[in-house]
C-alpha positions as CSV (number, residue, x, y, z in Angstrom):
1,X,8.6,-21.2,31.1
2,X,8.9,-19.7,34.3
3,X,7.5,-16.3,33.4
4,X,4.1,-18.0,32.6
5,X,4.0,-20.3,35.5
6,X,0.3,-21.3,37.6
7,X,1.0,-18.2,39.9
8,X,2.1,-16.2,37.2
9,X,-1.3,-17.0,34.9
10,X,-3.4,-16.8,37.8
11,X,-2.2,-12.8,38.5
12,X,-3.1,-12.4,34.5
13,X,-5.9,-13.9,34.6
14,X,-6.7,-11.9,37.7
15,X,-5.5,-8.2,36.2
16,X,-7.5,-9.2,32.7
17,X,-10.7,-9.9,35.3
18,X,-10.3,-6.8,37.3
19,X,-9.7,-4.8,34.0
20,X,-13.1,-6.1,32.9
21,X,-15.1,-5.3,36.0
22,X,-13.9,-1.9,35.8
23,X,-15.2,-0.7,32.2
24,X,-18.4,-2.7,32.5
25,X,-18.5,-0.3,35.6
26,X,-18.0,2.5,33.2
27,X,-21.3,1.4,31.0
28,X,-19.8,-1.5,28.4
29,X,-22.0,-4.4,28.4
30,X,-23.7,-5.5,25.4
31,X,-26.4,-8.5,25.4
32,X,-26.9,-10.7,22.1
33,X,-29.0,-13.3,21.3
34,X,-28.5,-16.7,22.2
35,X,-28.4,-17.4,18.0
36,X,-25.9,-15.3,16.5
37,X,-28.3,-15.6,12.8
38,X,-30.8,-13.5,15.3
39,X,-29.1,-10.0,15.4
40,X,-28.0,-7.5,13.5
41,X,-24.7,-5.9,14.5
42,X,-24.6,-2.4,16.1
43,X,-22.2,0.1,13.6
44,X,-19.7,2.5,14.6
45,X,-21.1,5.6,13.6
46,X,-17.4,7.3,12.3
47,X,-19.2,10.1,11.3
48,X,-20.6,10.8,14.5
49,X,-17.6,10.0,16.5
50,X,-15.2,12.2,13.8
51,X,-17.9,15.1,14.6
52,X,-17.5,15.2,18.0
53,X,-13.6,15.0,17.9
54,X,-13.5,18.3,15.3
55,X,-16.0,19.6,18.2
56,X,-13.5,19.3,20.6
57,X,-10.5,20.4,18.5
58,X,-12.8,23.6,17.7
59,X,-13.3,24.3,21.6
60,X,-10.2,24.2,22.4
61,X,-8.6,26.5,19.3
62,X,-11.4,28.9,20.2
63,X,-10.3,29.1,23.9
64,X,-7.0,29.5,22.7
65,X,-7.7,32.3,20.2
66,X,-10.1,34.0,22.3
67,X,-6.8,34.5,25.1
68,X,-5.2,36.0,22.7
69,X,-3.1,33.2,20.9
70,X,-2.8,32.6,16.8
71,X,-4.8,29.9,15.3
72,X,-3.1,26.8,14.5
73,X,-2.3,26.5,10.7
74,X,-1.8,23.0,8.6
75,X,0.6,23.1,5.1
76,X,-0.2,20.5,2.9
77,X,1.8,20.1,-0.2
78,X,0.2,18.1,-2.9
79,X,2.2,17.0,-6.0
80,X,0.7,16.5,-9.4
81,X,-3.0,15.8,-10.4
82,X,-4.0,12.8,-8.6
83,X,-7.7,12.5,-8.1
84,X,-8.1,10.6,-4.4
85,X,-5.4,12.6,-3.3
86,X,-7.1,15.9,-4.7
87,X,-10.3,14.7,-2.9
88,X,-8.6,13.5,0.1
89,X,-6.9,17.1,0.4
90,X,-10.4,18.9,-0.5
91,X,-11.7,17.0,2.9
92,X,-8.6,18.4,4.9
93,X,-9.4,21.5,3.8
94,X,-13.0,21.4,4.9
95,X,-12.5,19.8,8.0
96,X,-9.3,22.5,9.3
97,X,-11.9,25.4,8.6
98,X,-14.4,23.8,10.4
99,X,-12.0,23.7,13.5
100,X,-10.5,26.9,13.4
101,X,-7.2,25.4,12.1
102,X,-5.4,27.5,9.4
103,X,-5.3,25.8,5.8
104,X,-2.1,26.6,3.2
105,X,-2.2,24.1,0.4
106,X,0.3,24.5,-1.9
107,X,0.3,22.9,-5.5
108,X,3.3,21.5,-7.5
109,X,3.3,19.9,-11.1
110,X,4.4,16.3,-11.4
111,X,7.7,18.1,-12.9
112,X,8.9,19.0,-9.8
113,X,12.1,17.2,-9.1
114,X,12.6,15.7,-5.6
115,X,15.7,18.3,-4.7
116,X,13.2,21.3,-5.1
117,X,10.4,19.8,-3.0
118,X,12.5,18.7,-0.2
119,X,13.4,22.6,-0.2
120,X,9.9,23.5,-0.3
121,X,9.5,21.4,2.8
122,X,12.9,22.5,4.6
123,X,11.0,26.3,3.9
124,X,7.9,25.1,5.7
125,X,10.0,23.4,8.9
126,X,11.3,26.7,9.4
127,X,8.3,29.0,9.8
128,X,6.5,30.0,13.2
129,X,3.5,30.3,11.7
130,X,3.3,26.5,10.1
131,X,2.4,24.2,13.3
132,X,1.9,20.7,10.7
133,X,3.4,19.7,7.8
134,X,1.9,16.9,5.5
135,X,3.1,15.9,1.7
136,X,0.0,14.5,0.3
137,X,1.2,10.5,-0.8
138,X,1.9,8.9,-3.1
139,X,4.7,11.2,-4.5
140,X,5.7,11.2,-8.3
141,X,7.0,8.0,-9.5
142,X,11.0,8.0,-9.5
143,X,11.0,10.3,-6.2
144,X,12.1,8.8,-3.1
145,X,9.0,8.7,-0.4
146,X,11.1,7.9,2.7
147,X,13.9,10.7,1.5
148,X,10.5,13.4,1.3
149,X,8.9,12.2,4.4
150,X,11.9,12.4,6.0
151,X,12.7,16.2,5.0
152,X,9.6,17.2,7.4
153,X,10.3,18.3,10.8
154,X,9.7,15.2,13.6
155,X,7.8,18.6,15.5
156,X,5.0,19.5,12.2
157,X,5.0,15.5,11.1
158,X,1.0,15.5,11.9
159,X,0.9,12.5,9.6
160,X,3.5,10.6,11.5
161,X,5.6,9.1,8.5
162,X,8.7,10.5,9.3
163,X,11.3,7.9,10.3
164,X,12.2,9.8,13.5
165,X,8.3,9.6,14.6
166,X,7.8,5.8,13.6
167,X,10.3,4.7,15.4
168,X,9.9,6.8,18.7
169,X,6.5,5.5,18.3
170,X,8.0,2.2,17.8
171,X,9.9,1.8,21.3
172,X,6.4,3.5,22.9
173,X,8.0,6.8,23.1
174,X,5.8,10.2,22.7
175,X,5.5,10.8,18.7
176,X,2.6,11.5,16.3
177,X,0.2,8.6,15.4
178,X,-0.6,8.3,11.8
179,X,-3.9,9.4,11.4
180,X,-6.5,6.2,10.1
181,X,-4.6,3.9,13.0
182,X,-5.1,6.5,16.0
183,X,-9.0,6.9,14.3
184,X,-9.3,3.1,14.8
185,X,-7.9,3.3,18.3
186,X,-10.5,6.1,19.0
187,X,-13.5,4.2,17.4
188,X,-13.2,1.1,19.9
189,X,-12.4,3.6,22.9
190,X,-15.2,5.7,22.2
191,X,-17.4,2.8,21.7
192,X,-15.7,1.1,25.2
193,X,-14.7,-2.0,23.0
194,X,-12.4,-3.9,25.2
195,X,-8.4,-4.6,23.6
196,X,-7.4,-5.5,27.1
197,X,-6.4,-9.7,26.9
198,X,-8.7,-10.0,24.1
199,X,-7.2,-11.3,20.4
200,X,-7.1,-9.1,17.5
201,X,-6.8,-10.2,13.8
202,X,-5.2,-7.4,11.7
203,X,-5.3,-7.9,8.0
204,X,-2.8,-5.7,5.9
205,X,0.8,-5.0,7.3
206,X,1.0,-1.6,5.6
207,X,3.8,0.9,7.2
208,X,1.1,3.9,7.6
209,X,-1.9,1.8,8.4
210,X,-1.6,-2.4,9.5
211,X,1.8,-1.6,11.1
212,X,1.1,0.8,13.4
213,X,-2.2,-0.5,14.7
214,X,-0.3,-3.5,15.3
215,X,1.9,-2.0,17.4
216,X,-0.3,0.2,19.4
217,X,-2.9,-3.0,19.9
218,X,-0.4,-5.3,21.6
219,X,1.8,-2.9,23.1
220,X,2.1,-2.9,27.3
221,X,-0.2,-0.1,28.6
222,X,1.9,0.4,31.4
223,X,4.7,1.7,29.4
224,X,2.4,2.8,26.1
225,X,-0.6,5.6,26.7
226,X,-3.7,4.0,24.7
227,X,-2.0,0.5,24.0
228,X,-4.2,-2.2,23.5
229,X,-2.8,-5.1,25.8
230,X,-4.2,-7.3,23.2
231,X,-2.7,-10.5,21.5
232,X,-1.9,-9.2,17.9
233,X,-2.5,-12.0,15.0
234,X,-1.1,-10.0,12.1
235,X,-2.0,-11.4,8.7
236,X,-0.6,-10.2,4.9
237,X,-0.4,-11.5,1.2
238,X,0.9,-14.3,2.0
239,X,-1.2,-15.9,4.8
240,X,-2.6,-18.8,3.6
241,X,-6.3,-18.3,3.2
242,X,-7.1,-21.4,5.9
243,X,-4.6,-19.6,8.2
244,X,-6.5,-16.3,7.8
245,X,-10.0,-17.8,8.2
246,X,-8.6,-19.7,11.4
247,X,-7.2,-16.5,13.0
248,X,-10.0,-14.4,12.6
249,X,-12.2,-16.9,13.8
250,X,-10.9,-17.2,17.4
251,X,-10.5,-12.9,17.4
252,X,-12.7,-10.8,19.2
253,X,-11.1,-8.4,16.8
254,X,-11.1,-7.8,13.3
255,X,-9.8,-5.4,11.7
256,X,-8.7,-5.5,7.8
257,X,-7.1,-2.8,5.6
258,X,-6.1,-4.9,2.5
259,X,-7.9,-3.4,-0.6
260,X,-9.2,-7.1,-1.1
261,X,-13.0,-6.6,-1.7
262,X,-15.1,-8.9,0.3
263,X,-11.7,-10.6,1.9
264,X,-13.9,-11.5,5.0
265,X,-16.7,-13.9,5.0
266,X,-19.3,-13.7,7.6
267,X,-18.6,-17.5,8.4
268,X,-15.2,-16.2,9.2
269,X,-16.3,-13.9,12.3
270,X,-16.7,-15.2,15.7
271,X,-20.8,-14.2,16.7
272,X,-20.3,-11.0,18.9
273,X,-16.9,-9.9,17.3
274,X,-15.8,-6.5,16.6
275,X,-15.2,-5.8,13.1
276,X,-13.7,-2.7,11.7
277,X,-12.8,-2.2,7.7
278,X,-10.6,0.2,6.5
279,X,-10.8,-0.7,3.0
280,X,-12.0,1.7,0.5
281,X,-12.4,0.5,-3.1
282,X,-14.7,2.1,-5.7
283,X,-16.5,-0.5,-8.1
284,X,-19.3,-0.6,-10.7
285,X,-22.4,-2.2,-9.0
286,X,-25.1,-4.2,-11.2
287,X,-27.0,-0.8,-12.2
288,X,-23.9,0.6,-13.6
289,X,-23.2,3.0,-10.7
290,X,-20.2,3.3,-9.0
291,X,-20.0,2.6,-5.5
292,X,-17.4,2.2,-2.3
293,X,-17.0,-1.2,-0.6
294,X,-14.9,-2.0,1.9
295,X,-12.6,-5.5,2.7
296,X,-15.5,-7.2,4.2
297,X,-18.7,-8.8,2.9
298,X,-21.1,-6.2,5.2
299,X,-24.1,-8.1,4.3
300,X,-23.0,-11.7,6.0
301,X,-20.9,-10.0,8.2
302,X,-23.7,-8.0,10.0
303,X,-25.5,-11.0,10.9
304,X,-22.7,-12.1,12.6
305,X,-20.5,-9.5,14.4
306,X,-21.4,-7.4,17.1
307,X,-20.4,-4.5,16.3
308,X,-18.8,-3.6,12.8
309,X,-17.9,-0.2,10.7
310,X,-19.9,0.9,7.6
311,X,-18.5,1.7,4.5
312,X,-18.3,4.4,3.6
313,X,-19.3,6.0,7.0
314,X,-16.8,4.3,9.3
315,X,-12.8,4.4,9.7
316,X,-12.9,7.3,6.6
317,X,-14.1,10.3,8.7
318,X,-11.7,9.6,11.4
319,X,-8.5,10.0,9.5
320,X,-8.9,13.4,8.7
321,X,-10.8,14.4,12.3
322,X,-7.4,12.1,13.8
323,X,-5.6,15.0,11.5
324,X,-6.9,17.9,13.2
325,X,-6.5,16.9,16.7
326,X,-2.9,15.9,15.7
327,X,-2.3,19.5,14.1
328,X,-3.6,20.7,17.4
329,X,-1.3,18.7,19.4
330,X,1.7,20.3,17.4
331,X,0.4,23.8,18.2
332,X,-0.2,22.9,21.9
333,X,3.6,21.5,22.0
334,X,5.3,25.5,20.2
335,X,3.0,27.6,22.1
């Protein structure tokens, strides 16, 4: 094709060079041994990273405040008894007053039918005081999830499921990022992992999670602010498993948010690859206690990759800490 002619490869391969040189300028480099069996990967700290964002949500609601403005204030309605999302709310809650940023939660029983909880919402789009707006997922069983993330104003969406936000963030246009991909995104900035040329294996085509990272990963970051320039191999339920294994071994990227436990092998990571698991699944270990694993097999995996998220302790505190500074982003836009 003409658009990929000699010249035309040669001024890629050129750009991806140049783009290289500059952040290993910035302080990315990262040595490993010559036998990949002979290291143990580096983690991305979440927690530490999620810490310093709430710090610098807090700083900058204080300096607002302090001149005078109103803190910013989250609404998060939460239908029926669900435990995760009870607990996932309970860490929202923790992490806004940490911040600075105002909590309301309101509860509704299971009963509620979907008429009077779009109202409720429609209530909340229309006060001054209530910057974001999140309905706490999975709704009731017979409601209509698009029609109730829908209801919330495309201004308070801090989650970023409305349809009017996916699809501005779609076409590369200014919207909210759902809050575990732009976490993600955040973890290999913070930790200068290079996107730019590089191939990326996502796992899990999920609208709030695999889709989104997707998109932002191989988007043009001449258009896109914080797209990845990557090449995107996006794998789901029904990759075969030899098609899975063969893409993530020739990714300098992995990332996998399936809910399969120990999906990823260690012989199925390139030695020095990036490896970042979103999955979260609680299971009874052989003492009987209950613990959290993620999508990959940590223990192989570790050996192998050179850098990789724990679990839990990786992509987990990011969501909500992504939440915050998403909240504050809606303030900063209505004042």
């Amino acid at each position: 094709m003409a658009s990929w002619s000699r010249v035309s490869r040669a001024a890629f391969n050129l750009v991806s060079s140049s783009a290289r040189v500059a952040r290993a300028e910035a302080g990315w480099s990262r040595n490993f041994s010559a036998s990949p069996a002979l290291w143990d990967a580096d983690l991305m700290d979440g927690k530490r990273v999620s810490a310093e964002i709430r710090s610098e949500v807090k700083a900058e609601i204080e300096k607002h405040v302090s001149g005078g403005k109103r803190s910013p204030k989250m609404a998060v309605v939460l239908v029926g008894d669900d435990g995760a999302s009870a607990t996932y709310v309970k860490a929202k809650k923790k992490a806004c007053k940490e911040v600075g940023i105002l909590d309301e939660t309101i509860l509704r029983p299971s009963s509620i039918t979907q008429t009077e909880l779009i109202d409720l919402i429609k209530d909340l789009n229309s006060r001054p005081d209530v910057d974001g707006i999140l309905c706490q997922l999975p709704v009731p069983e017979g409601m209509n999830e698009r029609a109730v993330c829908d209801a919330i104003d495309p201004s308070k969406d801090v989650d970023g499921f409305s349809s009017a936000n996916m699809g501005l963030f779609a076409i590369g246009q200014k919207s909210f990022v759902p809050a575990t991909p732009a976490g993600v995104m955040e973890l290999l900035k913070r930790y200068n992992v290079e996107t730019f040329g590089k191939v990326v294996t996502i796992a899990g085509r999920s609208k709030n999670v695999g889709f989104p990272l997707a998109n932002l990963l191989h988007s043009d970051g001449r258009f896109t602010p914080g797209a990845g320039d990557a090449t995107v191999l996006h794998c789901h339920r029904y990759t075969e498993a030899e098609d899975l294994e063969t893409c993530c071994r020739m990714s300098d990227i992995i990332i996998v948010a399936t809910g399969v436990v120990g999906l990823i092998r260690g012989d199925m990571i390139k030695p020095g690859a990036t490896v970042v698991d979103i999955g979260l699944t609680r299971i009874q270990g052989e003492d009987g206690k209950t613990k959290i694993v993620g999508d990959v097999r940590f223990d192989e995996a570790v050996k192998v990759a050179g850098l990789i998220t724990p679990v839990p302790g990786g992509v987990g505190p990011m969501t909500v800490a992504m939440l915050c500074k998403n909240t504050l982003d809606a303030y900063n836009t209505r004042e």
